[in-house]
C-alpha positions as CSV (number, residue, x, y, z in Angstrom):
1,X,24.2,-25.3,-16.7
2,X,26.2,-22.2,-16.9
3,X,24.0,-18.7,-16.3
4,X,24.2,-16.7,-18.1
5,X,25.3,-18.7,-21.6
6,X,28.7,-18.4,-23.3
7,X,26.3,-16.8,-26.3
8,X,25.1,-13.8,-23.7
9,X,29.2,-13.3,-22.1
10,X,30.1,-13.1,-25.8
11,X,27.4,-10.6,-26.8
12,X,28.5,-8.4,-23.3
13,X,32.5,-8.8,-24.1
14,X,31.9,-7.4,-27.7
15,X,29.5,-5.3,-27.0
16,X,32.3,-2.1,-27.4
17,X,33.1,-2.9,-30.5
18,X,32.7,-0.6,-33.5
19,X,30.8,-1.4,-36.3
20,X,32.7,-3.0,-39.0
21,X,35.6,-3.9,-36.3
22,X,36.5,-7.2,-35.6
23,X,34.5,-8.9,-32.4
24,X,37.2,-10.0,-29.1
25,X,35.8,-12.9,-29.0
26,X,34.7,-15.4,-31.4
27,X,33.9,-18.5,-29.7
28,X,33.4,-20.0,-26.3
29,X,37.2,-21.2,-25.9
30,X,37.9,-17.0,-25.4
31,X,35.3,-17.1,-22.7
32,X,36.3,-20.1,-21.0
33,X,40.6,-19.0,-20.8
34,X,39.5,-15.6,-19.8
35,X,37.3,-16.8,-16.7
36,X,39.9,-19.4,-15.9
37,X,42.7,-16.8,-15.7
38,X,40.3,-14.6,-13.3
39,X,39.2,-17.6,-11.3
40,X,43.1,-18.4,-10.6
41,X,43.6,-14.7,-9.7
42,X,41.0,-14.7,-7.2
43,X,42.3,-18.2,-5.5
44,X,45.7,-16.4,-5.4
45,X,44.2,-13.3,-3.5
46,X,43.0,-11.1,-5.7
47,X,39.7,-9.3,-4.1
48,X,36.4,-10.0,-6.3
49,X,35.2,-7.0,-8.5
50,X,32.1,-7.2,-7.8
51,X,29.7,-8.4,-4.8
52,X,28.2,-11.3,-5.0
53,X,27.0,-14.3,-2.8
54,X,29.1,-16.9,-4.8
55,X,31.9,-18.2,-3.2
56,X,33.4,-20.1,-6.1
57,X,36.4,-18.6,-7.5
58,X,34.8,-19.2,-11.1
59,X,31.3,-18.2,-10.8
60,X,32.5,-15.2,-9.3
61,X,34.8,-14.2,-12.4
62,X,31.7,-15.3,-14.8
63,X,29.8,-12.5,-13.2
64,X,32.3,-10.0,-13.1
65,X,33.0,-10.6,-17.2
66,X,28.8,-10.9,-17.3
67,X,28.7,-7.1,-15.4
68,X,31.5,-5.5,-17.3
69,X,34.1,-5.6,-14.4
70,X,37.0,-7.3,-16.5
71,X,37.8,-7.1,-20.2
72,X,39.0,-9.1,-22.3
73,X,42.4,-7.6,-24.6
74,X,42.8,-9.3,-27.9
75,X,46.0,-10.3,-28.7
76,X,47.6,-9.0,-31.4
């Protein structure tokens, strides 16, 4: 099971958003590219955002998007 849920990354990734402006994200497909992108970056050198005691490339992008440390840019 993923901690924290695609329902509580979605509430964090939107939570900058104006009322009566369209949420980033929508659904859990946003969620899932976004981490998947970070989780490659970090297997290609990038340094973790945050500090953590995960090693894997993916839970540690979950919990930088959970903390704030990346954002997700709509396209548009």
């Amino acid at each position: 099971m993923l901690h924290p849920s695609y329902t509580d990354l979605m509430k964090v990734v939107n939570s900058e958003v104006e009322p009566g402006e369209a949420p980033v994200v929508n659904s859990r497909y946003s969620i899932v590219m976004a981490t998947s992108k970070r989780a490659r970056q970090i297997i290609a050198g990038e340094d973790p955002l945050v500090d953590t005691r995960q090693t894997k490339p993916l839970s540690v992008a979950i919990e930088e998007l959970n903390k704030g440390k990346i954002k997700i840019i709509p396209e548009e």
